[in-house]
C-alpha positions as CSV (number, residue, x, y, z in Angstrom):
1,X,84.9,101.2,86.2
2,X,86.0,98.9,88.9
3,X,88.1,96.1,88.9
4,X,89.5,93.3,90.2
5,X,92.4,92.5,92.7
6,X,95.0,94.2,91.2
7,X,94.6,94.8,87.7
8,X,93.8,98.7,87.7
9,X,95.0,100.6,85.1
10,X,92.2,103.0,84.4
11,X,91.7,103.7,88.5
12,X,95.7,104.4,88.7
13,X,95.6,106.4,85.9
14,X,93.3,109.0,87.6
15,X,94.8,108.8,90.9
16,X,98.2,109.7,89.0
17,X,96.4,112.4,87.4
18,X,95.2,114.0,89.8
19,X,97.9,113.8,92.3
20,X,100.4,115.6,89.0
21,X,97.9,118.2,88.9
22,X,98.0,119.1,92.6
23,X,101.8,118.9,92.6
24,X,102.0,116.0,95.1
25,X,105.0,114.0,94.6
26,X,104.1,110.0,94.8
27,X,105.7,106.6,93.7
28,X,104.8,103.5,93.0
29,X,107.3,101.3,94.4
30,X,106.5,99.5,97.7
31,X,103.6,97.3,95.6
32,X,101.5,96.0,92.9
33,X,98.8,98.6,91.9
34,X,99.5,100.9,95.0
35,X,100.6,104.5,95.4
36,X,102.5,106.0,98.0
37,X,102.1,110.2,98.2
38,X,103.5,112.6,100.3
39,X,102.6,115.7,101.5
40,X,104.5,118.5,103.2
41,X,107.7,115.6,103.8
42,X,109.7,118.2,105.5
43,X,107.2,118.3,108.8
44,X,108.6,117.4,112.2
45,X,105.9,116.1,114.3
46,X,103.0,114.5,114.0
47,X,102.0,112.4,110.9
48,X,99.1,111.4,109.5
49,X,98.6,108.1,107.1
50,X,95.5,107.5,104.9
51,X,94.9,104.3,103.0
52,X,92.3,103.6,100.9
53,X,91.6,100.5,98.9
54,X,91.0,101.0,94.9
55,X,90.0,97.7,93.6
56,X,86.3,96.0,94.2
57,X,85.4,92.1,94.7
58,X,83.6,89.3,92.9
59,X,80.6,89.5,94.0
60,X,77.7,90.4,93.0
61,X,76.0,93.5,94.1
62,X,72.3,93.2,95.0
63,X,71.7,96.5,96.9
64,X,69.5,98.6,94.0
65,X,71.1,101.8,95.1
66,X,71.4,104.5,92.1
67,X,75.4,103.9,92.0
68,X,75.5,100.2,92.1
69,X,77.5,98.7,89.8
70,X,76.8,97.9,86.6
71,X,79.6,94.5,85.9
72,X,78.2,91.6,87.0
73,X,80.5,89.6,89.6
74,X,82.4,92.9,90.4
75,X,81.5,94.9,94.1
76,X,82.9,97.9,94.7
77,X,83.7,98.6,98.5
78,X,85.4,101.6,99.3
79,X,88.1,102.0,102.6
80,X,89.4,104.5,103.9
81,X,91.5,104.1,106.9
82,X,93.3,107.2,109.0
């Protein structure tokens, strides 16, 4: 299920999931419907940041693929930026 701006419940909940199950601490402080994780905090060196956006917009999505979505007015687009 996608959704809209920033009302995501269902898409944090699984995020929250599966970050707990992993055993990768996270919090939710520095924004609406956003997650912050870390992973090995105690490196010195380098670091690496990955952001991906959760939410989709309204549009509607004409492309007939197999995983298109299924709301009307609601796109998905996935990001992922390194």
């Amino acid at each position: 299920m996608y959704y809209l701006k920033f009302d995501l419940p269902n898409t944090l909940a699984i995020v929250r999931r599966e970050l707990d199950a992993i055993g990768i601490p996270y919090t939710e402080k520095y924004g609406k419907s956003s997650i912050l994780a870390t992973i090995n905090p105690d490196c010195k060196g380098l670091c690496l940041g990955i952001r991906a956006d959760m939410d989709a917009l309204p549009l509607q999505e004409k492309s007939g693929v197999e995983f298109s979505s299924e709301i009307n007015n609601v796109f998905a687009i996935i990001n992922c930026f390194i």
